[in-house]
Each structure stands twice: as structure tokens, then as C-alpha cells.
C-alpha positions in Angstrom: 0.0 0.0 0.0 3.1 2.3 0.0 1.4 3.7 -3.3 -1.6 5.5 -1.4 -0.7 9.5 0.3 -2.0 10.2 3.3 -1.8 13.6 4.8 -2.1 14.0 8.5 -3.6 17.5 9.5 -3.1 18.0 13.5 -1.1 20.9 15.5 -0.4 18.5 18.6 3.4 17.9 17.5 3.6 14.6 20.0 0.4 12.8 18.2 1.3 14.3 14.6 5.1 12.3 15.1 3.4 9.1 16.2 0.6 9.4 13.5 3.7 10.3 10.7 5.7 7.0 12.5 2.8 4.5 12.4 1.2 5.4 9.4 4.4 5.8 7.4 5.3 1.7 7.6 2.6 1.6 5.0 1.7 5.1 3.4 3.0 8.0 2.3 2.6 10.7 4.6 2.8 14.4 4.5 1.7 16.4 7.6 0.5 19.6 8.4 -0.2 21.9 11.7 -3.1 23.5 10.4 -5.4 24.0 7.6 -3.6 26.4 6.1 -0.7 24.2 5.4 -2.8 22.0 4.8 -4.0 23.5 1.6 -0.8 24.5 0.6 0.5 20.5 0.7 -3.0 19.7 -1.2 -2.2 21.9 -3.8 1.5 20.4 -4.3 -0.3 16.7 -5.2 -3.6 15.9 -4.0 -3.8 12.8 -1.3 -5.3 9.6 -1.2 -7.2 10.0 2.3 -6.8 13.1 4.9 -6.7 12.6 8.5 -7.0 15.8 10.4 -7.8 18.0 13.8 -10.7 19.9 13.9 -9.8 22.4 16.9 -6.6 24.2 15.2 -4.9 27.3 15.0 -5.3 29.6 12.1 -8.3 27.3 10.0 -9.4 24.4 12.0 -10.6 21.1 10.4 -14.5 22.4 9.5 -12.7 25.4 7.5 -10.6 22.9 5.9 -13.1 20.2 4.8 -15.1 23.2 3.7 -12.5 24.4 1.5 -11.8 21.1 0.2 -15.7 20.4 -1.0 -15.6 23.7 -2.6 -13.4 22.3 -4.8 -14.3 19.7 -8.1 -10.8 18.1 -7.7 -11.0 17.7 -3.6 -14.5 17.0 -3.0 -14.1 13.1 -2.9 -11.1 12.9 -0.9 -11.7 10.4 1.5 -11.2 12.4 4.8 -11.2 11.3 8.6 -11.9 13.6 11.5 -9.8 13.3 14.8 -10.4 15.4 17.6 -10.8 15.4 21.6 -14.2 16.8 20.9 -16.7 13.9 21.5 -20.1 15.6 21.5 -22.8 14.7 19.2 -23.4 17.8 17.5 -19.8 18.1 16.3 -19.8 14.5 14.9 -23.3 15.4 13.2 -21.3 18.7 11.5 -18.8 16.7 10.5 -21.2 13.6 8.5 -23.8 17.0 7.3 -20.1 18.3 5.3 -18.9 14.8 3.9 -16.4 13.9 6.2 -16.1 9.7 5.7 -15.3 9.2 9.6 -15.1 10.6 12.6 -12.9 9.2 15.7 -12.5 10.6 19.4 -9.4 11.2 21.0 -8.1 9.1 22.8 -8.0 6.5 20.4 -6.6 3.1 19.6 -4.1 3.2 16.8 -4.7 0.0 15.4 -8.7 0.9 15.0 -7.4 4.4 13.0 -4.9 2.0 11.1 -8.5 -0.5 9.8 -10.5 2.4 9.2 -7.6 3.8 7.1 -7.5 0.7 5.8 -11.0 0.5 4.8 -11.5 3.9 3.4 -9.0 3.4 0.9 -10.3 -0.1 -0.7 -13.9 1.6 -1.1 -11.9 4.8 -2.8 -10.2 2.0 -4.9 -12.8 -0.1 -5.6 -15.2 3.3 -6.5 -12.2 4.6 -8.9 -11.8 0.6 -10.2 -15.6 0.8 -11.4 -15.7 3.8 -12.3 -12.5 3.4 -15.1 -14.3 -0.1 -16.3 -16.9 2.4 -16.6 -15.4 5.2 -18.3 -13.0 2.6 -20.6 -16.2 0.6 -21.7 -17.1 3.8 -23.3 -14.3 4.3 -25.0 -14.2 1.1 -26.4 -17.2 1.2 -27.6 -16.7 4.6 -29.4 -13.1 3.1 -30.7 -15.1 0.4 -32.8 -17.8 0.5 -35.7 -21.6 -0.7 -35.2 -21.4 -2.6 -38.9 -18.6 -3.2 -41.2 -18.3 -2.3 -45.7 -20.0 -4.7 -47.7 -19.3 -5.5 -51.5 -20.5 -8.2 -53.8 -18.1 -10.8 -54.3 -16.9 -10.4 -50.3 -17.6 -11.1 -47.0 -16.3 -9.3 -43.8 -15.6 -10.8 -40.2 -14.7 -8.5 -37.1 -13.6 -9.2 -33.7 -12.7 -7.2 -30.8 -11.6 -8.3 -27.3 -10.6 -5.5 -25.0 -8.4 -6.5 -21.7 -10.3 -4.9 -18.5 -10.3 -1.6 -19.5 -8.2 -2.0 -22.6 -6.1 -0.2 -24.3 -5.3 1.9 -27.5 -6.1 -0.8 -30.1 -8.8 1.2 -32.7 -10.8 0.4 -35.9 -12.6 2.6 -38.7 -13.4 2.8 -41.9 -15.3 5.0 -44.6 -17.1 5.2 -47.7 -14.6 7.6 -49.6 -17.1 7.3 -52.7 -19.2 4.7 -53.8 -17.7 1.5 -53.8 -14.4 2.6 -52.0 -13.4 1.9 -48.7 -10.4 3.5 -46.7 -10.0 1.6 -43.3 -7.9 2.5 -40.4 -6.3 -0.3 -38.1 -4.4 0.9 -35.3 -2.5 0.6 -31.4 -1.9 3.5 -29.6 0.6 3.1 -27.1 0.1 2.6 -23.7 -1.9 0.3 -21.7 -5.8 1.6 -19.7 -7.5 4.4 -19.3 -4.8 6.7 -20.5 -4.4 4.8 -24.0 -8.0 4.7 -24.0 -8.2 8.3 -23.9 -5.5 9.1 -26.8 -6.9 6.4 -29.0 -10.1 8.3 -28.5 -8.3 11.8 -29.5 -6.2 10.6 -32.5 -9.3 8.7 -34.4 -11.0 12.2 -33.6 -7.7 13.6 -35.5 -7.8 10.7 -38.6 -11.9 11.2 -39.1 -10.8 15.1 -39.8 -7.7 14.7 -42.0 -9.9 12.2 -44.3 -12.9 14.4 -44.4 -10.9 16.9 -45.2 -7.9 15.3 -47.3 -10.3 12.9 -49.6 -11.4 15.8 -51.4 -8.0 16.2 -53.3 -6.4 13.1 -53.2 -7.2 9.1 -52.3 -3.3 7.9 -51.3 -3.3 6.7 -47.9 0.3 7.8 -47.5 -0.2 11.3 -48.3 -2.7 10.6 -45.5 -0.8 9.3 -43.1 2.0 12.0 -43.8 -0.7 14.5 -42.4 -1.4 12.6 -39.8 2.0 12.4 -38.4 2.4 15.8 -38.7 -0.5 16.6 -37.0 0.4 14.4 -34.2 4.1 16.0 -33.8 3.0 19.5 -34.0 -0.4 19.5 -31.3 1.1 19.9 -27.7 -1.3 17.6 -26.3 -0.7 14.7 -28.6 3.3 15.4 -29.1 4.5 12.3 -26.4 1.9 10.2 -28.2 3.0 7.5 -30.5 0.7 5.5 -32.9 1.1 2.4 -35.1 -1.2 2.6 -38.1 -2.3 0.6 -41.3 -4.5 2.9 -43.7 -5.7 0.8 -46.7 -8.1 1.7 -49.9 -10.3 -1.1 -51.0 -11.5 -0.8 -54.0 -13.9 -4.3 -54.5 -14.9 -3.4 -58.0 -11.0 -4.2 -58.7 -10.0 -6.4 -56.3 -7.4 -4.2 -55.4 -6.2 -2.7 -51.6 -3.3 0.1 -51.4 -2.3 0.3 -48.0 0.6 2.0 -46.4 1.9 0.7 -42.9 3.2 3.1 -39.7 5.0 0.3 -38.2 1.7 -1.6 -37.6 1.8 -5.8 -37.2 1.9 -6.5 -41.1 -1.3 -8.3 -42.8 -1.4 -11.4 -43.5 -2.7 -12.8 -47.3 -4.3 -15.9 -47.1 -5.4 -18.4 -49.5 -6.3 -22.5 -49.7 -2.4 -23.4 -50.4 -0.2 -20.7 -48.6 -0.5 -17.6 -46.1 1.7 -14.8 -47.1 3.3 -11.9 -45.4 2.6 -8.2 -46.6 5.9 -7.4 -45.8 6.6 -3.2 -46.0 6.1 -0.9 -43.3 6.9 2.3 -42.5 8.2 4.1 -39.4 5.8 4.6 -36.3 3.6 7.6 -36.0 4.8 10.6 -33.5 8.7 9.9 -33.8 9.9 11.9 -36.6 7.9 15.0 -37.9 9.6 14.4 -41.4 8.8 10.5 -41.7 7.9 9.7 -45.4 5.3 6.9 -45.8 4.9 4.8 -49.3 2.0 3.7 -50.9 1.7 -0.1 -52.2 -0.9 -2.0 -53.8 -1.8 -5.7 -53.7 -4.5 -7.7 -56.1 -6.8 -9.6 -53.8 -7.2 -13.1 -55.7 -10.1 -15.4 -56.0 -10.8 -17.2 -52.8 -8.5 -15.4 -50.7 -8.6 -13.5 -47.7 -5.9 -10.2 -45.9 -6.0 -10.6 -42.2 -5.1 -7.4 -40.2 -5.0 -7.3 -36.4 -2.9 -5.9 -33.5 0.2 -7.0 -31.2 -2.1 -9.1 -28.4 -2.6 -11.4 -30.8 0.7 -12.3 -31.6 2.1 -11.6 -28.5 -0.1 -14.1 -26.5 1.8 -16.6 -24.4 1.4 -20.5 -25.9 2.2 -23.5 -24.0 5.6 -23.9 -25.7 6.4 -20.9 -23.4 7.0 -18.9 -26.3 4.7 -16.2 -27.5 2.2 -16.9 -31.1 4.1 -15.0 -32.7 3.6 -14.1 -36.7 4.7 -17.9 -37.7 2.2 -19.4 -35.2 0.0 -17.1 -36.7 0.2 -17.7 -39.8 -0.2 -21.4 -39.6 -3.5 -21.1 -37.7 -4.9 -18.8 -40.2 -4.2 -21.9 -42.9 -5.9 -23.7 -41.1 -8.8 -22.2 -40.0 -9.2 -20.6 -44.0 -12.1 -22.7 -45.0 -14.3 -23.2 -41.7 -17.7 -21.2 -41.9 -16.5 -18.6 -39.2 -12.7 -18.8 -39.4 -11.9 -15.9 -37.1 -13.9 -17.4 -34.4 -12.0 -21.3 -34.9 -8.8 -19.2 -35.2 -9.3 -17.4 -31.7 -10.0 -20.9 -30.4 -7.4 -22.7 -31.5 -5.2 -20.0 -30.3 -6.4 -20.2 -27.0 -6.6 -23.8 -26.9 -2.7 -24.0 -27.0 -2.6 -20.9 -24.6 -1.0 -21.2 -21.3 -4.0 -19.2 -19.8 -7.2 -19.7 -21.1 -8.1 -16.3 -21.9 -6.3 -13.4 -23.7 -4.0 -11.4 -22.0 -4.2 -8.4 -23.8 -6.7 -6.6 -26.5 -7.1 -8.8 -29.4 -8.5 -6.9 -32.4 -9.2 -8.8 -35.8 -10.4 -8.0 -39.2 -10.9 -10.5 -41.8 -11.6 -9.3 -45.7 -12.1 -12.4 -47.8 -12.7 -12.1 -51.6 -14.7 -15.2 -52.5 -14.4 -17.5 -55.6 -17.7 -15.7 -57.6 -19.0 -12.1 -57.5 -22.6 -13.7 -56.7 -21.1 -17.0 -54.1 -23.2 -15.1 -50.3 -21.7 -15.5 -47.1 -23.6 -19.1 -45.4 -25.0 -19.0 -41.7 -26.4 -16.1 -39.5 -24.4 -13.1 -37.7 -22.1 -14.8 -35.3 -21.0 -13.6 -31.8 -17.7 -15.3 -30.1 -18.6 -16.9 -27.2 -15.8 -14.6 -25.3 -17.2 -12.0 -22.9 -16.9 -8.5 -23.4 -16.7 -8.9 -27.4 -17.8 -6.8 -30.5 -18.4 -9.3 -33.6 -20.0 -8.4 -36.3 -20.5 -10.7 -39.6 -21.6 -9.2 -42.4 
């Protein structure tokens, strides 16, 4: 628990030593002799949990808490009163302003020590639900409610966020009729805080292709803008992105991508899967990075696999990680079953050393089928994994 602050708030220098001593085996502890230091050591870095006087010199503990609720970024500090004062109508003040607890002096150490104790779980636990919360949202704003449909084609997504997931992020738009650009990506980063910049940059790529599609349709001129966007907005500048931006054009049967150091697709048909080898450099490193355009023919019966690093960094029972061999051998495998992103995610986990995913898993499947007019068999599927977006179309 030596991560959680505490700040002890009392002017009696004997009790505020042996508070500081006991409480600092397991916390971090600032102190203060009155509330106006108090609010000075607030304003350095907030604290976990406050324990303070009320009868004080200079602003006693009711002037304090009532400074704190005045405040958005205070209000829900947990906070424990401690004073000699044991009449009921100074208790009652203290519950009426939001004070969390309340104990009379003289008290037994190891009693503050479990009510300390307690306090901070239920902060933990409120902040714990209220992230799953806040990243559930973001993950849902991160992916799309349907996916492009051609003749000739069929579509499978998958999404798999990790608790409250990270940067991993899916797009696409209908640049004109019958072309597709779609945006696979990873922000870096891990929770709420990837969450959060995955959230701002698609914000930033839904822009620069509204605006940019107008005048041209390479996705490295694109992604060009995008990095230079990304270098040049203070906000954004310690942000750094892995990207795949690709053009489908069904009507050909033809996808030009460029790559910012994303995992590379994977081509697969009956007989082979196939790396799509070139990749450029990752977004947010250099404000001068130049990004390539190339362009693959998608052939009869044949399908390009994109997806992000969880996949291929899961843990197998070999003790060695999926990798993009062990990858590509399950896609071979799984290329003709009626759902083959769902049998690949299970055989994956199958030969897994836990059985679930340790990080997000993100997949999207295009498959080019053997006739324009051959339809996709069976109904909309959903994994069986919790917490998943799949959509079949």
C-alpha cells in the first residue's frame, strides 16, 4: 500500500510524530499543523485520504473540509476527523459536510490503522468501477456498429478489450461509392490513459480524411498529415501511434495500404498464407517520416488478415509467445471453416497457457470469395468470449 498518500492534518506535534511514524510503515505521509498548510500540501499533489484536527490554529478542520468540498478536484477525498471533541453535535457537522469518519481522542491506533485501511479499498474499488466504466465507453466509441459490404466479399470483425483496454482502434469510410479506406491501429500505452489518446487521434484521422479525400485518395499522403499533425499539437506530441491505412477498392479487387509500423497483414489463401511485408516508421517519432504507398490484387478465394500486437504476443504453452509464424499457420488452417476468425481465436487459446487473452485482441478479416454472386452461409455470429464486439456481415 506504500502507493496511497496520506496527509495527516493536527497541530499536537507529539500525536502528529506518532501518527507520521505508524502510518508511514505503510503510506505515504505528508503532515501539516493546520489547515492552512494543509492546503498548501493539497495543492502540491492531491492525497489519497486526509486525516485531520478539527480544533486548530489559524483554520481548523470544518474550514478545511469546507474548502476542500468547494473544490471539483477535492471533494471526494476520503477524509477522517480526529479530535478530543466527543459531543454529538460536532460528529453530526462533520457527517452533514462529507467527512467519511469521525474518531474521538483518545483512540486506539490499530482501529485508525483498519478504518484507514477500509477507506482506501472503497476509494479504490469506486475509482476501479468507475475506469471499467469510463473505458467501456471508450471502447465502444473506438469500434464500428457494422462493417463495408461488396458483392463478391464477406467481412468478419472481432474485438476483445483486456479490463479496461487499451489503445487498439478500428474505422473505416465510404470515400465514394464503392471505395473503402480503413484505419487499423495501437496507440501506445496500456488503460485508461491509452484509451483516452486512442479516442483523440481517431478524432484527429476522421478530420484529416474528411478533409484530405477531397483532393487526393493515397493513404500515405494521408498518413503524412497525420504524423504531422500528431508532432505539431502539444497535447498529442509524447503520443505514439502504429497505423495501417488501406483503400479497398472491391470493384478491382485491389487494396493500397501504407503501414506506420503496424503488425503486417497477413494474405491468405487454400495453399499458402503470405506476409505483406513493407512498413513504414511509427507515428509521433519523426515530424519528417515519409510513408509509401503499395498496392496488392486480392485473388479469387482469398482473404488479408489485419489485427494488433495481443494477438501475436499471446503466451502459448511452448512458453514462447504466437508469434507471426504461429500465426500464420492457424490462419491456414482455419481458411475454409464457416467462421474462421472465431475457430482461429480458439485454437489459439486452446494451445494458450491461460485460457483467456492477455491483452486486446483486435481482428479483421476481408475475404474475396471464388464468384462475385457465391453469399456469405449461416447467420451473424458472436464469439462466445465476454466483453466482445463481432459483427459478420
Amino acid at each position: 500500500m506504500a502507493s496511497y498518500s496520506i496527509l495527516v492534518v493536527e497541530d499536537e506535534h507529539t500525536l502528529l510524530r506518532l501518527l507520521e511514524y505508524r502510518l508511514s510503515k505503510q503510506y505515504d505521509v505528508r503532515t501539516a499543523a493546520n489547515g492552512e498548510e494543509a492546503l498548501d500540501k493539497i495543492a502540491e499533489r492531491l492525497p489519497d485520504l486526509i486525516i485531520s484536527d478539527i480544533m486548530m490554529p489559524r483554520m481548523d478542520g470544518f474550514a478545511l473540509q469546507a474548502a476542500l468540498q468547494e473544490r471539483k478536484e477535492t471533494r471526494a477525498i476520503p477524509f477522517i476527523f480526529l479530535t478530543a471533541k466527543a459531543d454529538e453535535q460536532s460528529r453530526l457537522k462533520g457527517m452533514r459536510t462529507g467527512v467519511d469518519d469521525y474518531i474521538t481522542k483518545p483512540f486506539d491506533i490499530e482501529q485508525l490503522l483498519t478504518r484507514v485501511e477500509r477507506l482506501l479499498e472503497r476509494a479504490n474499488l469506486y475509482q476501479t468501477q468507475l475506469d471499467a466504466r469510463i473505458g467501456e465507453d471508450f471502447s465502444k466509441r473506438l469500434m464500428p456498429k457494422s462493417l463495408p459490404q461488396a458483392p463478391g466479399y464477406r467481412t468478419f470483425f472481432h474485438n476483445h478489450p483486456r479490463e479496461h483496454g487499451g489503445g487498439d482502434l478500428f474505422d473505416w469510410t465510404e470515400a465514394e461509392p464503392g471505395v473503402y479506406f480503413i484505419t487499423i491501429g495501437d496507440v501506445m500505452g496500456k488503460g485508461l490513459q491509452a484509451k483516452f489518446y486512442a479516442f483523440s487521434f481517431l478524432a484527429y484521422m476522421r478530420s484529416i480524411l474528411h478533409a484530405m479525400l477531397k483532393t487526393t485518395h493515397s493513404p500515405a499522403e494521408l498518413m503524412t498529415r497525420v504524423n504531422q499533425v500528431l508532432m505539431e499539437d502539444p497535447p498529442m506530441e509524447e503520443t505514439f501511434a502504429s497505423l495501417l491505412l488501406m483503400r479497398w477498392e472491391p470493384q478491382e479487387n485491389r487494396i493500397t495500404y501504407t503501414n506506420a509500423g503496424h503488425c503486417r497483414p497477413l494474405l491468405v489463401t487454400r495453399e499458402e498464407t503470405k506476409v505483406v511485408t513493407y512498413s513504414d516508421l511509427v507515428l509521433g517519432l519523426n515530424p519528417h517520416a515519409q510513408f509509401k504507398d503499395t498496392t496488392i490484387e486480392m485473388p479469387p478465394h482469398s482473404a488479408l488478415v489485419t489485427y494488433t500486437d495481443g494477438l501475436v504476443e499471446q503466451q502459448m504453452r511452448s512458453g514462447e509467445m504466437l508469434g507471426e509464424p504461429g500465426l500464420m499457420k492457424v490462419l491456414s488452417e482455419a481458411f475454409d471453416q464457416p467462421k474462421p476468425v472465431e475457430w482461429m481465436l480458439e485454437e489459439v487459446l486452446n494451445n494458450s497457457i491461460q485460457p483467456e487473452f492477455q491483452d486486446d485482441i483486435l481482428v479483421f478479416w476481408l475475404e474475396r470469395l471464388q464468384k462475385v454472386d457465391e453469399r456469405p452461409s449461416g447467420p451473424r455470429w458472436f464469439s462466445p468470449f465476454l466483453d466482445v464486439t463481432d459483427i459478420h456481415r
